[in-house]
Backbone as CSV, one residue per row, in Angstrom:
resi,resn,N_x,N_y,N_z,CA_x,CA_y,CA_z,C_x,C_y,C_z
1,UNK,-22.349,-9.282,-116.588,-21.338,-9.202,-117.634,-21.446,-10.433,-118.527
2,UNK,-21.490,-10.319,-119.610,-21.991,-11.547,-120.996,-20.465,-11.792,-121.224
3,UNK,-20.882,-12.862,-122.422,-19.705,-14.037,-122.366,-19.362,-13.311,-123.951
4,UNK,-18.368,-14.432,-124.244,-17.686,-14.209,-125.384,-18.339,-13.809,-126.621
5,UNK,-19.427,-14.126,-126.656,-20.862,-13.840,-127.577,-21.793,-12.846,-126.843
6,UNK,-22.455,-11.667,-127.749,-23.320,-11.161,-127.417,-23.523,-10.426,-126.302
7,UNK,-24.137,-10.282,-125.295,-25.037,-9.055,-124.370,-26.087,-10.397,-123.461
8,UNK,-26.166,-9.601,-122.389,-27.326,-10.167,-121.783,-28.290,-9.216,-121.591
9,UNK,-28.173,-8.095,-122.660,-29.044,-7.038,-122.058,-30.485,-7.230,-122.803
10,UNK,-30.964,-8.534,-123.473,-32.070,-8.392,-124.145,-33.238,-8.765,-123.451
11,UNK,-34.387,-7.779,-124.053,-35.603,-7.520,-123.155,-35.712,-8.764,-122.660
12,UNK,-35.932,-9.869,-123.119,-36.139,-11.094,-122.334,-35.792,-11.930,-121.390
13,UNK,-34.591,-11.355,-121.262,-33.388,-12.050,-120.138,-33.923,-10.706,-119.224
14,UNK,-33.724,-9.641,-119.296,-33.825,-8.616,-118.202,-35.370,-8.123,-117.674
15,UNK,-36.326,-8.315,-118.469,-37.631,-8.657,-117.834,-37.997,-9.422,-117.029
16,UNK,-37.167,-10.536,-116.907,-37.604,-11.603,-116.200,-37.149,-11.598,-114.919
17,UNK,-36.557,-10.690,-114.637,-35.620,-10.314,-113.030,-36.758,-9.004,-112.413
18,UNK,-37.878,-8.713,-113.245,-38.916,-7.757,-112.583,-38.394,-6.220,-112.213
19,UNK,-39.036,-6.637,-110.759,-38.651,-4.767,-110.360,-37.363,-4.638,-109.930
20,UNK,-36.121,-5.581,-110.183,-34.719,-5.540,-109.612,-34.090,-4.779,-110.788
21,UNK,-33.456,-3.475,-110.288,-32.613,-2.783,-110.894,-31.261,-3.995,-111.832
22,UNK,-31.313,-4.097,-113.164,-30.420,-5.117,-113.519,-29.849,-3.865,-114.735
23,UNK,-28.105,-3.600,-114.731,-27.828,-3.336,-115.929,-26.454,-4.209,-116.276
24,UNK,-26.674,-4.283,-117.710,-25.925,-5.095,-118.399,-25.549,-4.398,-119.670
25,UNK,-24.361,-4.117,-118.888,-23.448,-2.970,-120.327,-22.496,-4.191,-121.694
26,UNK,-22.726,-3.237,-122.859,-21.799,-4.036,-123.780,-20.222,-4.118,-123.119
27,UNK,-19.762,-4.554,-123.350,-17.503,-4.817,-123.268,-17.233,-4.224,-124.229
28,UNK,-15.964,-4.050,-124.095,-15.216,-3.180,-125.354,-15.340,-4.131,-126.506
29,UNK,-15.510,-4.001,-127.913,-15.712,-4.336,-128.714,-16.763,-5.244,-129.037
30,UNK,-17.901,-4.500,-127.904,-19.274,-5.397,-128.407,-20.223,-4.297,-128.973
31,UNK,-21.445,-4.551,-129.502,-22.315,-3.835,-128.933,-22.027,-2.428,-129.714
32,UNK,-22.554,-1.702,-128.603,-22.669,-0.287,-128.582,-20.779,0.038,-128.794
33,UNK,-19.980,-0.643,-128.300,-18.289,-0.268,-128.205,-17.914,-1.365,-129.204
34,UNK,-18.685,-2.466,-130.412,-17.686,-2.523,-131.419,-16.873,-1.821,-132.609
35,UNK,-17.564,-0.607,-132.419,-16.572,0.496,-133.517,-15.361,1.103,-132.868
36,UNK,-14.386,1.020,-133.595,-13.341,2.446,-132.866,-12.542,0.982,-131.310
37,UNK,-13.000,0.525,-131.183,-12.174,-0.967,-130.541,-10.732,-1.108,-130.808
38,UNK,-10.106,-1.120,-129.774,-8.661,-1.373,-129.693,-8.519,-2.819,-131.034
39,UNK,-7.092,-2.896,-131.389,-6.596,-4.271,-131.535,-7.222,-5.199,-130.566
40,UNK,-6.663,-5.253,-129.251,-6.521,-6.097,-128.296,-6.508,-5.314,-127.102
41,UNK,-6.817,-5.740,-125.937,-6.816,-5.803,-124.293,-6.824,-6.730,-123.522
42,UNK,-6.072,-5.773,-122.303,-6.045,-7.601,-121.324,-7.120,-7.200,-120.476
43,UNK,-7.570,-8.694,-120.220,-9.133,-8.614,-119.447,-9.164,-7.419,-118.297
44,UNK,-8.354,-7.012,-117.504,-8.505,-6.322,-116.623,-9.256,-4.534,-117.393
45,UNK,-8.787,-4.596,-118.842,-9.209,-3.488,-119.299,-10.707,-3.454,-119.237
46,UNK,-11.323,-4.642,-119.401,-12.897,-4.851,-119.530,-13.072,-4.321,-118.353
47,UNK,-12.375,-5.104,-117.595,-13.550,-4.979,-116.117,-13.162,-2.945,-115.549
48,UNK,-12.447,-2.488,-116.043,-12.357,-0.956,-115.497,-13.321,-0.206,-116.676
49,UNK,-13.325,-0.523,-117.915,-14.586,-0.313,-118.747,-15.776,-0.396,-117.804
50,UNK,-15.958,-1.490,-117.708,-17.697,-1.782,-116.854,-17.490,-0.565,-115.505
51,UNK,-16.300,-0.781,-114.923,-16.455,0.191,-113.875,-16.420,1.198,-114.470
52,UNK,-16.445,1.756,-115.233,-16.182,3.858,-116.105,-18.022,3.524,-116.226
53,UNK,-18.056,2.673,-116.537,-19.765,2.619,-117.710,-20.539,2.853,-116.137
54,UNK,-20.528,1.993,-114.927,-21.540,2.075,-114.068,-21.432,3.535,-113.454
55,UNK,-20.146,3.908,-113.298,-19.621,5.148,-112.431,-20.638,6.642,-112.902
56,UNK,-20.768,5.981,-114.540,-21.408,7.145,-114.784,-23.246,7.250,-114.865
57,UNK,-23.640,6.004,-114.007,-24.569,6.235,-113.896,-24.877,5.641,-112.552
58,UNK,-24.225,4.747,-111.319,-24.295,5.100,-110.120,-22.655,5.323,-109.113
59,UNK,-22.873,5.740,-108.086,-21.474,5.561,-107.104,-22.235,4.713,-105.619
60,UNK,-23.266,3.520,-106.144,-23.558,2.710,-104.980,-22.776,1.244,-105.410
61,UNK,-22.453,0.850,-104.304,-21.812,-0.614,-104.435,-22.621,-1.516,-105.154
62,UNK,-22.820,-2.482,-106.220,-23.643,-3.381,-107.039,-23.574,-4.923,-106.647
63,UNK,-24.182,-5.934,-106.744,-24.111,-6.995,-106.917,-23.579,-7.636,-108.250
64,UNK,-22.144,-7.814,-108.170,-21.614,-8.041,-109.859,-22.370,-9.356,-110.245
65,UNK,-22.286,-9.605,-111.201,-22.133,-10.677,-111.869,-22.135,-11.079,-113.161
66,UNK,-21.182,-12.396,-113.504,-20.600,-12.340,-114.628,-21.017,-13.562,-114.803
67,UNK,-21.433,-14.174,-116.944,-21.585,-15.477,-116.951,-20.444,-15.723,-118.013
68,UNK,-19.693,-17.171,-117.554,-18.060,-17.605,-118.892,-17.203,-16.675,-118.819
69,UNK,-17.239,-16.262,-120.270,-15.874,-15.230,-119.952,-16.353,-14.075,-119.130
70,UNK,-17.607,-13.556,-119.002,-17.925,-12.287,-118.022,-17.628,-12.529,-116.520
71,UNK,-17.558,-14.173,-116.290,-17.055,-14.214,-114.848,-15.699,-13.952,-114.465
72,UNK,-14.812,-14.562,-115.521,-13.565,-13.924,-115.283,-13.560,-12.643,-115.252
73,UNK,-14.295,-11.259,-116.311,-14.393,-10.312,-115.792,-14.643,-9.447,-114.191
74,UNK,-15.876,-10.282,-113.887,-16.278,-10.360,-112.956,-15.222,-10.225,-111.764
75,UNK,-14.418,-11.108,-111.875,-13.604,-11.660,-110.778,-12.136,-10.577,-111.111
76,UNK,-12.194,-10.141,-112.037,-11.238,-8.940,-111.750,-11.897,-7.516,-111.289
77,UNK,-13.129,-7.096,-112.157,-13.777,-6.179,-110.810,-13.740,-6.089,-110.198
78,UNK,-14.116,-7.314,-109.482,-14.005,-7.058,-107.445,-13.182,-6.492,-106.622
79,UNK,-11.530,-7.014,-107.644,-10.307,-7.352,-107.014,-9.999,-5.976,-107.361
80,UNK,-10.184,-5.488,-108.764,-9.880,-3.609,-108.870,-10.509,-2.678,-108.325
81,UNK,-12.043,-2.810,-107.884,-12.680,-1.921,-107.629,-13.967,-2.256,-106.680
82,UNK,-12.988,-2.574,-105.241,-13.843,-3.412,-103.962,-15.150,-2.198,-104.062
83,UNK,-14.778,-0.521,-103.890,-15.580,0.259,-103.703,-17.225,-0.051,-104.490
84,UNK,-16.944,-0.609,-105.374,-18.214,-0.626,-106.146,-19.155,-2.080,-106.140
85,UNK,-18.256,-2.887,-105.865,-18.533,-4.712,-105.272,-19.383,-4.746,-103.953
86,UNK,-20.926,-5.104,-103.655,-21.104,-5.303,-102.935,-21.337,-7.225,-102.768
87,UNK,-21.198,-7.654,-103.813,-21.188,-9.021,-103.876,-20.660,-9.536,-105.459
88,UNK,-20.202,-10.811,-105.676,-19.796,-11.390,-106.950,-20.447,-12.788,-106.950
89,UNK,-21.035,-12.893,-107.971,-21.329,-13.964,-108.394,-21.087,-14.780,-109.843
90,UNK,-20.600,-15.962,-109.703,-20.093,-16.549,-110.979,-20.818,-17.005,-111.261
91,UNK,-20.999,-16.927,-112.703,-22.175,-17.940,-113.234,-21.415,-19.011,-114.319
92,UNK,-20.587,-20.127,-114.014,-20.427,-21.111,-114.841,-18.870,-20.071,-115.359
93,UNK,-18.373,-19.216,-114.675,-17.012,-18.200,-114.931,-16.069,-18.896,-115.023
94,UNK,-15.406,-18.550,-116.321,-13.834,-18.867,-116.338,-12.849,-18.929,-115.224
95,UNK,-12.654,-20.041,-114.419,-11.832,-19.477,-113.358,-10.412,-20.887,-113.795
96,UNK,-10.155,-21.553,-114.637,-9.044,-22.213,-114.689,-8.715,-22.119,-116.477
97,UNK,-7.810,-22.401,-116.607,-7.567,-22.598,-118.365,-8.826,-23.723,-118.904
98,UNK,-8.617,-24.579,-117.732,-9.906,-25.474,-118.541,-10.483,-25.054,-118.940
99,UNK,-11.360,-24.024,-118.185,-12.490,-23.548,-118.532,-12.771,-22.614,-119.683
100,UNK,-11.641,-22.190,-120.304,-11.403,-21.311,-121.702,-11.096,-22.260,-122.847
101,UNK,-11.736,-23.499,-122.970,-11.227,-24.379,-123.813,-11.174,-24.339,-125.090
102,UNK,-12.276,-22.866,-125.590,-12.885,-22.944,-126.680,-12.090,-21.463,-127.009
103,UNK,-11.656,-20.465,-126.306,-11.262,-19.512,-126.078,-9.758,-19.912,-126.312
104,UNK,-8.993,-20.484,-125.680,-7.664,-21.109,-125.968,-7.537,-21.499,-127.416
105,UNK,-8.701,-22.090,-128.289,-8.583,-22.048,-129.691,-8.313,-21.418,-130.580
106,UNK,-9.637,-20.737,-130.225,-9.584,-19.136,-131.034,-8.750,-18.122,-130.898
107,UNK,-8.216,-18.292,-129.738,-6.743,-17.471,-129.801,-5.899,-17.460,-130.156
108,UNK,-5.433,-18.594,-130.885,-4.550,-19.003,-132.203,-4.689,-19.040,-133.152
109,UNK,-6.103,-18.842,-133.587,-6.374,-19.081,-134.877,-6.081,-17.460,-135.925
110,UNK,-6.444,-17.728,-136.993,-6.410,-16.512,-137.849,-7.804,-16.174,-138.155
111,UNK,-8.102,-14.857,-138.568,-9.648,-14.432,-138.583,-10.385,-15.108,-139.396
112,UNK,-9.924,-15.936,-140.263,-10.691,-15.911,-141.274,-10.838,-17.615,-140.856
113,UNK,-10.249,-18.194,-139.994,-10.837,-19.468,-139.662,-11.566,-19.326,-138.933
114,UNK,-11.553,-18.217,-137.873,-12.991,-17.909,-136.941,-14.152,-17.397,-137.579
115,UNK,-14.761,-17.101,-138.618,-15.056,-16.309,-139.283,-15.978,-17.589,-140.130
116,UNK,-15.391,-18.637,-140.658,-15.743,-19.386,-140.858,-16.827,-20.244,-140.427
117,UNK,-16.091,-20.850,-138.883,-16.587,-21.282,-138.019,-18.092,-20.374,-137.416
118,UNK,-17.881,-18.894,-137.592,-19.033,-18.148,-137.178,-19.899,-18.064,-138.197
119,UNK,-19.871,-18.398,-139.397,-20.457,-18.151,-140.103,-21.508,-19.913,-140.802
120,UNK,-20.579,-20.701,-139.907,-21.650,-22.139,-139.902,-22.465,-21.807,-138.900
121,UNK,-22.135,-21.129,-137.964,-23.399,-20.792,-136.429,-24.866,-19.877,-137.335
122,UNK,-24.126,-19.138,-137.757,-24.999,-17.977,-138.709,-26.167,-18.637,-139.369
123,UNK,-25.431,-20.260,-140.063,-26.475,-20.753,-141.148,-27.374,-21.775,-140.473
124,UNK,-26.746,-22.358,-139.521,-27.973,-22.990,-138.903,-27.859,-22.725,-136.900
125,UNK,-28.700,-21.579,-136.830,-28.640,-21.178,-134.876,-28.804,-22.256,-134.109
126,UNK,-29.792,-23.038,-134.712,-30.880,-23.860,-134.007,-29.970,-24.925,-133.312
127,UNK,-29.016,-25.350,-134.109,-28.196,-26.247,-134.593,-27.145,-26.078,-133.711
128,UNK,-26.630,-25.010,-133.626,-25.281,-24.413,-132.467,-25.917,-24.229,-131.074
129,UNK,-27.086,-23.292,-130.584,-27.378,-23.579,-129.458,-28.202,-25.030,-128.799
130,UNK,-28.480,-25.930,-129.747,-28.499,-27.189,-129.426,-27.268,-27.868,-129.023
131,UNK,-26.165,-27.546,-129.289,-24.752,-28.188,-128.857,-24.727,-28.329,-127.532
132,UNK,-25.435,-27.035,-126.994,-25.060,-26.522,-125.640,-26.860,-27.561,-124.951
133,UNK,-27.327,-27.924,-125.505,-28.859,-28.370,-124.866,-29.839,-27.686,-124.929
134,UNK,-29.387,-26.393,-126.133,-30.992,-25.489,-126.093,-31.975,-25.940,-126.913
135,UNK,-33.217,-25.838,-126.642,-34.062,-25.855,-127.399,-34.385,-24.645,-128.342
136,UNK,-34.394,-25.309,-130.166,-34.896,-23.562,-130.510,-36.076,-23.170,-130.690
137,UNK,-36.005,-22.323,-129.276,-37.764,-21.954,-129.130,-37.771,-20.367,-130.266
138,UNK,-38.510,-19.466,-130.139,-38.284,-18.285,-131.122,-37.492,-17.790,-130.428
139,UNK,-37.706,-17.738,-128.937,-37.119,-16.333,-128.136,-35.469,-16.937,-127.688
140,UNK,-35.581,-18.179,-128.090,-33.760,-18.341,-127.748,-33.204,-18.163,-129.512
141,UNK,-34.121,-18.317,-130.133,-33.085,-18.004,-131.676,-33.327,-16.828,-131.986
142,UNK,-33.941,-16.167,-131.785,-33.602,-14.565,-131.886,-32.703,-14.092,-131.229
143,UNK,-32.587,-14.325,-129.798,-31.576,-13.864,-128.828,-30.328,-14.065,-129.276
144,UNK,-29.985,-15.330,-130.028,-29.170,-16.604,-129.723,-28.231,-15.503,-131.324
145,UNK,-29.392,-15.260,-132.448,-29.052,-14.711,-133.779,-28.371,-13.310,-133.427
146,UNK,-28.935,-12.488,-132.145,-28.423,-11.355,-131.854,-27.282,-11.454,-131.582
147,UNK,-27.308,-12.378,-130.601,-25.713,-12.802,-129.674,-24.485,-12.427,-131.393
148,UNK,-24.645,-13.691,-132.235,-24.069,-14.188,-133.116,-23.396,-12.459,-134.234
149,UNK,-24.077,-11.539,-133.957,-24.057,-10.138,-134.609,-23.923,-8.996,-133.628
150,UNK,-23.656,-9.494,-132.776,-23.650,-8.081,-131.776,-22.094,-7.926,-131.436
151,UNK,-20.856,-8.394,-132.256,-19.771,-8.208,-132.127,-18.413,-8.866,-133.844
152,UNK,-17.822,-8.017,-134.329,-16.599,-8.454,-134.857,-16.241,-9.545,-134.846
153,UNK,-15.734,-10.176,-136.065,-14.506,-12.023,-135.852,-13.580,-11.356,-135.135
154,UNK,-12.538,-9.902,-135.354,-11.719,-9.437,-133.949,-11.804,-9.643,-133.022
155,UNK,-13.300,-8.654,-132.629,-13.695,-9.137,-131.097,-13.376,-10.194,-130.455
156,UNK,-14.158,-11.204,-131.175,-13.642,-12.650,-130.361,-12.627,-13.375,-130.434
157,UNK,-11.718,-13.177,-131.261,-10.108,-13.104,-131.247,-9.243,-12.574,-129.858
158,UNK,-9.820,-10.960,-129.972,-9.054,-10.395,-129.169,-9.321,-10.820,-127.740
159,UNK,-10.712,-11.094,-127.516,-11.153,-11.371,-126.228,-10.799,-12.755,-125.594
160,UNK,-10.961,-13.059,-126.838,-10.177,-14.898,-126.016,-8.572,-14.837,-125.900
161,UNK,-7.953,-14.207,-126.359,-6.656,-13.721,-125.500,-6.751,-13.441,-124.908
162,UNK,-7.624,-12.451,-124.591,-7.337,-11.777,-123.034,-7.650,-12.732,-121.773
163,UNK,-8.829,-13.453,-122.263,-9.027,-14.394,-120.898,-8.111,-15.472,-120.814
164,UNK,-7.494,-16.072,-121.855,-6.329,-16.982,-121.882,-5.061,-16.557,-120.986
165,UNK,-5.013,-15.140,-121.270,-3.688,-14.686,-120.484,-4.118,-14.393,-119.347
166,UNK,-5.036,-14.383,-118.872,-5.769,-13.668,-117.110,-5.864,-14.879,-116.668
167,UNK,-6.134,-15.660,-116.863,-7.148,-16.951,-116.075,-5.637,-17.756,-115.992
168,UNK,-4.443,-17.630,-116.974,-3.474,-18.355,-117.192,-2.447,-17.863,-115.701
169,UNK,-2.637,-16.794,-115.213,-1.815,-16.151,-114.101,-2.493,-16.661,-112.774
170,UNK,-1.444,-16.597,-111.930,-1.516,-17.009,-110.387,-2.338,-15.924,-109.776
171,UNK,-2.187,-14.908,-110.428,-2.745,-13.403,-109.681,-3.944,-13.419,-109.828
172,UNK,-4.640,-14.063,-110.884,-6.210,-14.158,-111.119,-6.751,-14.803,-110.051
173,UNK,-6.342,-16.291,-109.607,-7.279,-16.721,-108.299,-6.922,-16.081,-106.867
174,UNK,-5.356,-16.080,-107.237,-5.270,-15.183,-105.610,-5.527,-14.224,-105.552
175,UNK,-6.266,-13.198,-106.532,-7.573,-12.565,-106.109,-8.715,-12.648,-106.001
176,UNK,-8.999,-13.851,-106.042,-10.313,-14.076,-106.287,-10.283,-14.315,-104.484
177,UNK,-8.994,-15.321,-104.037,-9.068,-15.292,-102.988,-8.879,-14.186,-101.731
178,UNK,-8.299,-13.361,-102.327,-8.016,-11.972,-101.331,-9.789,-11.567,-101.601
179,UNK,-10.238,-11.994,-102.326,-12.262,-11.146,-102.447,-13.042,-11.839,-101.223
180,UNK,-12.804,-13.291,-101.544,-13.550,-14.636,-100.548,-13.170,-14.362,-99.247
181,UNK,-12.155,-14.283,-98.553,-11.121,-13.791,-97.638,-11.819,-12.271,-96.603
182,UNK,-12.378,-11.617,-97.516,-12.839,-10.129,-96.936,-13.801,-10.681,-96.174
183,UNK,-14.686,-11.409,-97.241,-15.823,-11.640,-95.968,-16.890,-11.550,-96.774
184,UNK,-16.718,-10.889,-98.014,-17.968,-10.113,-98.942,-18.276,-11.416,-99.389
185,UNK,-20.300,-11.928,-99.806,-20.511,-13.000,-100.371,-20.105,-13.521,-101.869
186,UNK,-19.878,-14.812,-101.967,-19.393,-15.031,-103.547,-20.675,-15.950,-103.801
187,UNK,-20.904,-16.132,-104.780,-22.140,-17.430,-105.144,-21.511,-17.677,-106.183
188,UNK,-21.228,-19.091,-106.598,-21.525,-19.916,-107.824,-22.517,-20.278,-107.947
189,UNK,-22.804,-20.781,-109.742,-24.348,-20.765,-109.852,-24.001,-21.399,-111.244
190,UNK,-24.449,-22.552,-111.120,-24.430,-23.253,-112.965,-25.547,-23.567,-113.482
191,UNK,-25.921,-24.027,-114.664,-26.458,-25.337,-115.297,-26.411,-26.350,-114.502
192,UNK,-27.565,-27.251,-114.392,-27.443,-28.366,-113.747,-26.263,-29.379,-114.596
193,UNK,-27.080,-29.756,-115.667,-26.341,-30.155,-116.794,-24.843,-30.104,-117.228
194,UNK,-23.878,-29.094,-116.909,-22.999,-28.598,-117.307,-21.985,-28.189,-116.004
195,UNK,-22.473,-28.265,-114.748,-21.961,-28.436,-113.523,-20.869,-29.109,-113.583
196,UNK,-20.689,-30.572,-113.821,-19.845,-31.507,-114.069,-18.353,-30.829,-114.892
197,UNK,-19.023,-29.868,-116.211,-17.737,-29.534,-116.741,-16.926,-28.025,-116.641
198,UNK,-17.479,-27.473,-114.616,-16.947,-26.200,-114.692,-15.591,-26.670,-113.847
199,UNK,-14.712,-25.850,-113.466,-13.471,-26.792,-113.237,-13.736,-25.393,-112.008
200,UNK,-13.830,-25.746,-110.753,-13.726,-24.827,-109.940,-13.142,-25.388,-108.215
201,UNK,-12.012,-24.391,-108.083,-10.898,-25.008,-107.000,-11.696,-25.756,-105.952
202,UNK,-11.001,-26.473,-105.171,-11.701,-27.418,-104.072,-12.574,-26.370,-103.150
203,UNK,-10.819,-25.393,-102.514,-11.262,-24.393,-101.749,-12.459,-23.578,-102.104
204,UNK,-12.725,-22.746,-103.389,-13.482,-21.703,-103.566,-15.078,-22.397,-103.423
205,UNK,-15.367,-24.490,-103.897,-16.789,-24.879,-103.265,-16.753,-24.673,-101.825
206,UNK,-15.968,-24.938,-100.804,-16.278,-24.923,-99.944,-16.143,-23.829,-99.026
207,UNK,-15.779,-22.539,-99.932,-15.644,-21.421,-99.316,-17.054,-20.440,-99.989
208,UNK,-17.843,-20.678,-100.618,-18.441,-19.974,-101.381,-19.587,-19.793,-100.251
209,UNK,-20.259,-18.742,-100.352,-21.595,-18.159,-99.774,-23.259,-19.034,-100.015
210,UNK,-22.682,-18.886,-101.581,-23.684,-19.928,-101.788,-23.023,-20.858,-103.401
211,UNK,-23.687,-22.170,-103.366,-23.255,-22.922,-104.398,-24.790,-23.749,-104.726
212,UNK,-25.244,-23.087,-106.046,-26.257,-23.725,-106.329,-25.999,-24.089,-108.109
213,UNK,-27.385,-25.585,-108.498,-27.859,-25.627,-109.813,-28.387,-24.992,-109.869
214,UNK,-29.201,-24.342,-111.458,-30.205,-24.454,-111.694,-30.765,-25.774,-112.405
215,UNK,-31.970,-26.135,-112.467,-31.996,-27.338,-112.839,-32.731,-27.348,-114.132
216,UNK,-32.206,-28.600,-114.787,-32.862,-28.585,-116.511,-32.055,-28.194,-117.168
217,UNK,-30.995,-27.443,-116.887,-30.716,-26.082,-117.730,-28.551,-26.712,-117.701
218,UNK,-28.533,-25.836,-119.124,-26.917,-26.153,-119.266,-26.275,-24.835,-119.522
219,UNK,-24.979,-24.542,-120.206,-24.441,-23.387,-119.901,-25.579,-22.552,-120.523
220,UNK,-26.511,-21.870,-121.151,-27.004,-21.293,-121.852,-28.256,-20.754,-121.548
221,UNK,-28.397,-21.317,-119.759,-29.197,-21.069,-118.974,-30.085,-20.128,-119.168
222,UNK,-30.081,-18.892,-119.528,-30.807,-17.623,-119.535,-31.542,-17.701,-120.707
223,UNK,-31.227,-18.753,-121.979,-31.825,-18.880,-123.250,-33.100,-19.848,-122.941
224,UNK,-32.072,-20.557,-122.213,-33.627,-21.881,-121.908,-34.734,-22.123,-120.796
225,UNK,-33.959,-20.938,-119.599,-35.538,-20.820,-119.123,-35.243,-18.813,-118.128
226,UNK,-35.091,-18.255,-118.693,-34.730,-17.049,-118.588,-35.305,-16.515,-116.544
227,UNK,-36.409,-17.012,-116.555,-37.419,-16.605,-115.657,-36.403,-17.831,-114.418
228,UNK,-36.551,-18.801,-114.558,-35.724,-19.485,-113.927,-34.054,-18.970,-113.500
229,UNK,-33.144,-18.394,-114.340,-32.166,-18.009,-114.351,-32.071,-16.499,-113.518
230,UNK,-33.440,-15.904,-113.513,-33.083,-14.684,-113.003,-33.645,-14.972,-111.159
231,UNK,-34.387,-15.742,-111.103,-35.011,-15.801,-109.985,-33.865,-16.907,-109.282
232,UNK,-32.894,-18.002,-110.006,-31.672,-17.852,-109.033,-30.757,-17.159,-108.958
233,UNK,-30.843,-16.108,-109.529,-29.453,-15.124,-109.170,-30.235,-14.519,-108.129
234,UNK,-31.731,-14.107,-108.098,-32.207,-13.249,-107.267,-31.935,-13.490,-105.463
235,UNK,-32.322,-15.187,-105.597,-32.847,-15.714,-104.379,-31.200,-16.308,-103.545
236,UNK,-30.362,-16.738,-104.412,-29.139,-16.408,-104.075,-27.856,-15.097,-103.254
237,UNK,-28.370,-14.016,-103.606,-28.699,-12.730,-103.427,-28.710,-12.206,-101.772
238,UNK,-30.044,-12.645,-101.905,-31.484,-12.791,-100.746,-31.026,-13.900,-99.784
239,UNK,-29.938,-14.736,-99.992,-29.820,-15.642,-99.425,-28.217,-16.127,-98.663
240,UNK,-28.148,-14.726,-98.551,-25.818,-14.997,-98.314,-25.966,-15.149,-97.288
241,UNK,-26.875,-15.862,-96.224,-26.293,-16.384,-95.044,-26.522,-18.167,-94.461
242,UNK,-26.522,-18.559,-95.830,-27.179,-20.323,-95.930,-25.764,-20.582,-95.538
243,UNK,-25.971,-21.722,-95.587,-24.787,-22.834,-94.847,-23.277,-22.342,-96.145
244,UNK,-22.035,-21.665,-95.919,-20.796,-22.310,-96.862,-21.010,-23.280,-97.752
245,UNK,-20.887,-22.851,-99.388,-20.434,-24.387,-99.638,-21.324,-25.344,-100.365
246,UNK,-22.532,-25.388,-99.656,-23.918,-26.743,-99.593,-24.292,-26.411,-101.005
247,UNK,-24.196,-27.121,-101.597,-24.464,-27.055,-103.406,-26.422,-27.363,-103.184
248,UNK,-27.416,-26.986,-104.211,-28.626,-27.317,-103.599,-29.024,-28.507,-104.438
């Protein structure tokens, strides 16, 4: 599940995970679902979207996973629809207000100051995914240019409300903890780089299945070394019976 920007469904990010079945559906008002888009929804609407979208093409349990705002998605999946959860993994996921810092903005603002702001990203890419530590190679500024057009100034209005008001409730982690609790594996998984600024409870490091970096790499991970990013979600996966906790 992709973040506030864009899809992770591009050939380059999903090639690089090989012969592993990977799908990565648009959210409501991205993509393929930015026409005909509500006003607004609260995050829980996303995550029963993703569940309608997989339902209709499997009824086997999946390995979720969500990166930023898709982790907060993420983390309401589980909690709505255990049947289809065979594991969750966060990747760098919204799990405190901190972590919506940029999202908490834009949710106040009016369209046409977001709009603005999207439209300095527009004129120089290179320039915005460098904020984050990317390099602009071709295949992260193409991706990076898609991201930037593959959704409405609404969209990201509406969506950063929704995670403002989910992540802002008690009910969001104490489901995250009724998920951890079952028994089913959770993995966190960051940027090396950017580790430092995910805000994630004491309990959930030392309850997690697995807690790894990737290394080199900051939130934007999948732009800057794609092949790297898929082969730790893979081996993470492959790996839910390492020590609780042990960050690598």
């Amino acid at each position: 599940m992709h973040g506030l920007f864009g899809s992770l469904s591009a050939p380059g990010i999903l090639s690089a995970f090989g012969d592993a079945t990977v799908l990565a559906p648009d959210l409501i008002g991205y993509g393929s679902y930015r026409n005909g888009a509500p006003v607004g929804w609260e995050l829980f609407e996303q995550a029963d979207h993703v569940a309608g979208w997989l339902r209709e093409r499997s009824d086997e349990p999946v390995d979720v996973v969500g990166h930023s705002v898709g982790g907060a998605i993420a983390v309401l999946f589980a909690g709505r629809h255990p049947k289809l959860t065979r594991s969750l993994t966060s990747i760098e996921g919204n799990l405190t207000l901190g972590d919506a810092f940029w999202s908490r903005k834009i949710a106040t603002q009016e369209l046409f100051e977001i709009s603005e702001e999207v439209d300095g990203f527009r004129a120089d890419v290179a320039a915005w995914i460098g904020r984050a530590g990317v390099e602009p190679t071709p295949f992260a500024l193409e991706v990076a240019t898609q991201w930037l057009e593959n959704q409405p100034i609404s969209t990201l209005r509406s969506q950063a409300r929704a995670v403002v008001s989910a992540t802002g409730e008690d009910a969001y982690l104490d489901g995250l903890k009724k998920f951890v609790n079952s028994g089913l594996p959770v993995h966190l998984l960051a940027g090396a780089r950017a580790r430092s600024s995910w805000n994630v409870p004491e309990w959930l490091t030392r309850e997690a299945t697995t807690n790894a970096d990737i290394p080199d790499t900051g939130h934007l991970m999948m732009l800057e070394a794609p092949g790297l990013f898929a082969r730790s979600i893979i081996r993470n996966l492959a790996d839910s019976t390492k020590c609780r906790g042990q960050p690598e």
